[in-house]
N, C-alpha and C positions, 0 to 999 in steps of 0.2 A: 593328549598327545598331539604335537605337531606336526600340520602335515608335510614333508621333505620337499613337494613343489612349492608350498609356501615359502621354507625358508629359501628357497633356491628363488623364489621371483622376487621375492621381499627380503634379501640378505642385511641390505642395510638398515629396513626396519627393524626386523630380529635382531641383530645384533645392539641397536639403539637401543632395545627394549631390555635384553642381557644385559647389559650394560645398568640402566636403571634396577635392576637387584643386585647390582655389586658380585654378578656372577662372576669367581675367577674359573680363567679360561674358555669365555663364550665362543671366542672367533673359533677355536679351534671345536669346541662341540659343532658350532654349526660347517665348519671346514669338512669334518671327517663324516660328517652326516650327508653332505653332496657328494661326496667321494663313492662313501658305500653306495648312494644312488648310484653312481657312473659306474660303479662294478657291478650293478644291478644289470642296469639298461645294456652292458656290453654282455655279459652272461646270459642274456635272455636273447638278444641279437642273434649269438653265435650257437646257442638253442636253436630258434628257429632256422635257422641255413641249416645243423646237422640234422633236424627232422625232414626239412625240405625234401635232404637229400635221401634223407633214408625213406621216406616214402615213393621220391621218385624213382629208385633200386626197388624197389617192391613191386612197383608198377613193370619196369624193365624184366626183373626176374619173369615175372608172371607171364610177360608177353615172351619173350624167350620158351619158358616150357611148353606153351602154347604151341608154337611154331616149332618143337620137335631140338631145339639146339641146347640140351642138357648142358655140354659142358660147358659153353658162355654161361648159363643159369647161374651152374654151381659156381663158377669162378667168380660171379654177381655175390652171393648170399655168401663166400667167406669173405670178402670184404664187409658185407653187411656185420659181422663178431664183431670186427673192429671196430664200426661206425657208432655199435650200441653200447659198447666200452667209454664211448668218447659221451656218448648222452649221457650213458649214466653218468659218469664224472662230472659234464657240464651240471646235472641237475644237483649229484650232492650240494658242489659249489655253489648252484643258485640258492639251494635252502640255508647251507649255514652264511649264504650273507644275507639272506633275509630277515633270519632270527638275528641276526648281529647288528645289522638294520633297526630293527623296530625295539632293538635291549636298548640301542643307543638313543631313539629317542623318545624312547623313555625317562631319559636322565635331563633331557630337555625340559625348562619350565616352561609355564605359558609366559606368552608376550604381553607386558603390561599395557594396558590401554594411555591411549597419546596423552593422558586426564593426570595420568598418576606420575606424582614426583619422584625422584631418583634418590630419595634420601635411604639411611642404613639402617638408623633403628626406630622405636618408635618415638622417640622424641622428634622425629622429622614427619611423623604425619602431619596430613593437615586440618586444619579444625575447621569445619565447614558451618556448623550450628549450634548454641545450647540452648538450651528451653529451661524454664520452669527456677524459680527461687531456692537458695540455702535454707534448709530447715533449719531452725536456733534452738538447741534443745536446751531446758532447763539443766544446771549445774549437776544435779544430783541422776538425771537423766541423758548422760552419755555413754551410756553401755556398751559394747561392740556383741554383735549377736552371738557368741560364741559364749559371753555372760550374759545375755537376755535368754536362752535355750535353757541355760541352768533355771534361770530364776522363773522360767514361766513352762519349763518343761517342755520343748518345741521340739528338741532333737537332744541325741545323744551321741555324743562321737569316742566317748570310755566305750561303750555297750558296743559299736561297730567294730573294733578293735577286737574284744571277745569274741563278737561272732566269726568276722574275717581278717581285719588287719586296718590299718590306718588309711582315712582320705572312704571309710565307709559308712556313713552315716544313720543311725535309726531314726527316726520319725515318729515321734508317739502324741497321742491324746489330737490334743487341739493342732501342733504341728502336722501332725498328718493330714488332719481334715485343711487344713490352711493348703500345705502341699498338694492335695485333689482336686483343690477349688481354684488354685489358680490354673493347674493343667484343666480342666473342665474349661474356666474362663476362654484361655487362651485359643483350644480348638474349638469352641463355641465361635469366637470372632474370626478364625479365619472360613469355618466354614459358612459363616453369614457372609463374609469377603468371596465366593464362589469356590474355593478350596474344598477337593473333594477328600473325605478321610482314608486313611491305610493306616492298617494294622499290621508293619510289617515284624519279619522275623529278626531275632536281637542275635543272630548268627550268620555269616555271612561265610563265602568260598572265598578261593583265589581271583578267581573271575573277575566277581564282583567290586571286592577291595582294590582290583587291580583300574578297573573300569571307572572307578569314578574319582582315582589319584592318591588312594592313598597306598598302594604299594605301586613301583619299588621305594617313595617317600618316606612311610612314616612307619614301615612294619616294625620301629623299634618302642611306637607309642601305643600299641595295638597288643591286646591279650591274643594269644593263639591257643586254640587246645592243643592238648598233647597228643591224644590220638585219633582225633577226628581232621579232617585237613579244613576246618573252621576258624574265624575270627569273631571273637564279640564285635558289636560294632561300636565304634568310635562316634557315631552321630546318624539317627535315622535318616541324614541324606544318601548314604551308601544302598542300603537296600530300597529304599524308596527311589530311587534314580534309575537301579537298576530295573526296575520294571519296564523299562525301555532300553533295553539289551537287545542289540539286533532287531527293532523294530523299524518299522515306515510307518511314518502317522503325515493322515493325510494335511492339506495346508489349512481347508477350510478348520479342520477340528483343533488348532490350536488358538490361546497356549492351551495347555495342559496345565492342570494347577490339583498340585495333593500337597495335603496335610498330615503328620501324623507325629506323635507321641512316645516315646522308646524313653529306657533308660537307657543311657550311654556309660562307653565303659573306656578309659584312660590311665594309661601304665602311669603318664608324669614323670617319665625318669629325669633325675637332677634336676627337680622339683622341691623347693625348702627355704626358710626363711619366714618373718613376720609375715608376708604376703600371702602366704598362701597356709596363714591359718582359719579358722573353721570352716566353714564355708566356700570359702576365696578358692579351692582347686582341691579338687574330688577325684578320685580315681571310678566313680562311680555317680551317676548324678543324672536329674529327668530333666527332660528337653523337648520340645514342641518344634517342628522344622515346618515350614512350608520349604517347595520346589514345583520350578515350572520348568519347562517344556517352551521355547519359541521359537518364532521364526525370525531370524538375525536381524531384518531391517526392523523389528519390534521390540530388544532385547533388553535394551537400556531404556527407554521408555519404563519396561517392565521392571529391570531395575529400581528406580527411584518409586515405579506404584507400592510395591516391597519396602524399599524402606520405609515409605509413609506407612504401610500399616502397621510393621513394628515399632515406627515414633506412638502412633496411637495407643497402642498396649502400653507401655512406659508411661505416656502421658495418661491412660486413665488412671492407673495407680498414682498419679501424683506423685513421680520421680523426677526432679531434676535430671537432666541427659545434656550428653552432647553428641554429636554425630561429626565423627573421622574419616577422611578417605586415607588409606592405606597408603605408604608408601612405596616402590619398586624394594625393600630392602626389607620391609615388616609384612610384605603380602605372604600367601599361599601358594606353592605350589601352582596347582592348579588354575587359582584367579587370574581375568584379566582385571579387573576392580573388584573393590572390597571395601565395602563401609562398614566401619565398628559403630555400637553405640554403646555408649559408656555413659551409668548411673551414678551418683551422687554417694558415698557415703557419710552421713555428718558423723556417727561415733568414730568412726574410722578416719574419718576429713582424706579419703582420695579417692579417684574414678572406678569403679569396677567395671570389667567388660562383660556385657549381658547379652550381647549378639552380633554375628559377623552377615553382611546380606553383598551376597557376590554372584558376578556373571561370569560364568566359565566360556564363554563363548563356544567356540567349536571342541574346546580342548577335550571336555571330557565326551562329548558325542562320539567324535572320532575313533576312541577306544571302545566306545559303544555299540557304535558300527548303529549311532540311530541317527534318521534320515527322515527329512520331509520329501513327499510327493507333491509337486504341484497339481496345477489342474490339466494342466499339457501331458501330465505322467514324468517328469523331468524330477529327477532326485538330488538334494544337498543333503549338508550336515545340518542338523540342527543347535541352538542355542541352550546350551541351560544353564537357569540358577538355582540358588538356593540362598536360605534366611536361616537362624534361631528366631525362632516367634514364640513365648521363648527361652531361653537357658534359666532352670528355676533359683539351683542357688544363689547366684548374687542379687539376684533380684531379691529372695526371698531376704537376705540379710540386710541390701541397702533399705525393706523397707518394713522391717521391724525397729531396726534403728532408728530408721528415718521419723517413727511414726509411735514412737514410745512416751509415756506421759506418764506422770504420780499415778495415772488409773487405772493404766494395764496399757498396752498394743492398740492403737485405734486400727481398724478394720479399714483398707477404703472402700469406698458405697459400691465402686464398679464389681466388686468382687463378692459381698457381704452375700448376698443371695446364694455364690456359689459356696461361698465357707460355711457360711449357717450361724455365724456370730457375728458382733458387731466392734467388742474388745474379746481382746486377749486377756485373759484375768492371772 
């Protein structure tokens, strides 16, 4: 959430910024957003003068009965009904524009950093890097994983359908073990990278989902239960972020840097098409996140350290990648940057996205209400990001494709120790 002196001193940032997501109607979001401030800051003015004054009547009264002159006292304290008529009214007013205040900017996205282009979809990101060579697969050897699973028994997506419904996947045999070996892999290198682990809860409140942007956003892509006031999570950045809910953490102790492992859970509504067959978009599906914790003048820095380490995961599998900056029109919500990295696939011949590594700036702090301490004792908001380090199915798909031969699945070497084979048979 944005802070309202922000857009108030930085109007025509914010608004350049709104602008760059193709937001209709920004002027007037950020318009009615200094407005309710100014109905703010007059309602609380006109508070303190009626407390003033009714304190100062309390004082009066008091000295009055003191000195014996009852009826000036009482003639004091029936004015005082009146007075406390007028506060209470001043104060409902202050609260429901404070709630109408902070609904409002809530609907406010973050401001895109001066880096990111103003385009609308994603054919206008920009392509910053690619790495690594076109696999050539043999003729007889262009499968798309969805017929490599059949024929090598890796997953089953008939059987998820039986148990739950489609977009659920089972994982059997060597699949599985393949699917524990790269999670293993994965949080093995971040926590070699100083990343500390969390095992957080795959359930979340209002609070929290609220706190780190994805309601009032996305509670249409989010599973709710029924009768618990719960959310699955959409991505262990939410629980793991929140663990810094209403904290101070001091300046020396950052960043902060956790790791951790969830499945995640995604509705997909209007979600269909070639795209998003087997693999390609899951309602259900395991994910590796780092998230840090910074201090602003260090953020972006931290930034680009992030995505170097998820280039290196992609790059030890032996994935062709390219690395995207987001543009104002294909970002998040919540981001002020966002780099995608997108893998190779040769059966398939097009980019899958396997991780988004972004700096939220102040945005989700702010809802946070988490703050660094200097060493003077002086409090700001803090910075944070987060990574997929990383999202297992496409990975898993670009690189059984990627990596299939007349002999079975080669294995790659970075992984082989953690799978415990070397082909797929």
């Amino acid at each position: 959430m944005l802070d309202v002196n922000y857009l108030r001193e930085n109007y025509d940032v914010a608004l350049a910024g709104l602008e760059k997501r193709h937001l209709e109607g920004g002027r007037e979001m950020l318009n009615k957003a200094i407005e309710l401030d100014d109905t703010r800051k007059r309602l609380q003015t006109e508070l303190d003068e009626q407390l003033a004054k009714s304190n100062m009547l309390s004082k009066q009264i008091g000295e009055l009965f003191k000195t014996g002159e009852r009826a000036e006292a009482e003639k004091l304290r029936a004015e005082t009904v009146e007075l406390k008529a007028t506060i209470k009214s001043l104060q409902d007013d202050q609260q429901t524009n404070l709630l109408e205040l902070e609904d409002h900017l809530l609907q406010i996205p973050n401001i895109p950093h001066f880096s990111v282009r103003g385009g609308k979809t994603p054919e206008d990101n920009e392509i910053i890097r690619k790495w690594g060579e076109f696999p050539v697969l043999a003729e007889d050897n262009e499968l798309p994983h969805w017929e490599l699973a059949k024929k090598y028994n890796i997953f089953d997506l008939e059987l998820g359908v039986k148990l739950t419904g489609g977009g659920f996947p089972v994982y059997t045999g060597k699949g599985a073990q393949l699917q524990r070996g790269l999670i293993n892999f994965f949080l093995n290198q971040a926590i070699n990278a100083g990343y500390k682990e969390v095992i957080p809860p795959l359930m979340v409140n209002e609070a929290s989902a609220r706190a780190t942007g994805q309601l009032p956003d996305k509670e249409g892509q989010m599973y709710e239960m029924k009768e618990d006031p719960y959310f699955l999570i959409p991505t262990a950045e939410v629980p793991i972020t929140n663990i810094y809910r209403d904290e101070v953490v001091n300046e020396e102790d950052l960043p902060v840097k956790m790791v951790g492992y969830t499945p995640c859970f995604r509705r997909e509504a209007g979600s269909y098409g070639a795209h998003v067959r087997g693999l390609n978009r899951l309602h259900q599906f395991d994910k590796v996140e780092i998230v840090q914790v910074a201090h602003p003048d260090k953020s972006y820095e931290i930034l680009e350290e992030m995505l170097g380490h998820v280039e290196s995961l992609v790059q030890a599998l032996g994935l062709p990648y390219r690395v995207l900056r987001l543009c104002g029109g294909d970002m998040g919500f919540t981001s002020s940057l966002t780099y995608d990295i997108e893998v190779y696939s040769a059966a398939q011949k097009r980019w899958l996205e396997v991780s988004s590594v972004s700096n939220f700036e102040t945005f989700q702090a702010n809802r946070l209400k988490l703050r660094i301490k200097d060493k003077d004792g002086k409090r700001s908001l803090a910075h944070t990001l987060n990574g997929s380090a990383l999202a297992l199915p496409r990975i898993l798909a670009a690189m059984i494709e990627n990596n299939q031969t007349p002999e079975g699945i080669v294995i790659p070497e970075a992984i082989q120790a953690f799978v415990g084979f070397e082909v797929l048979h």
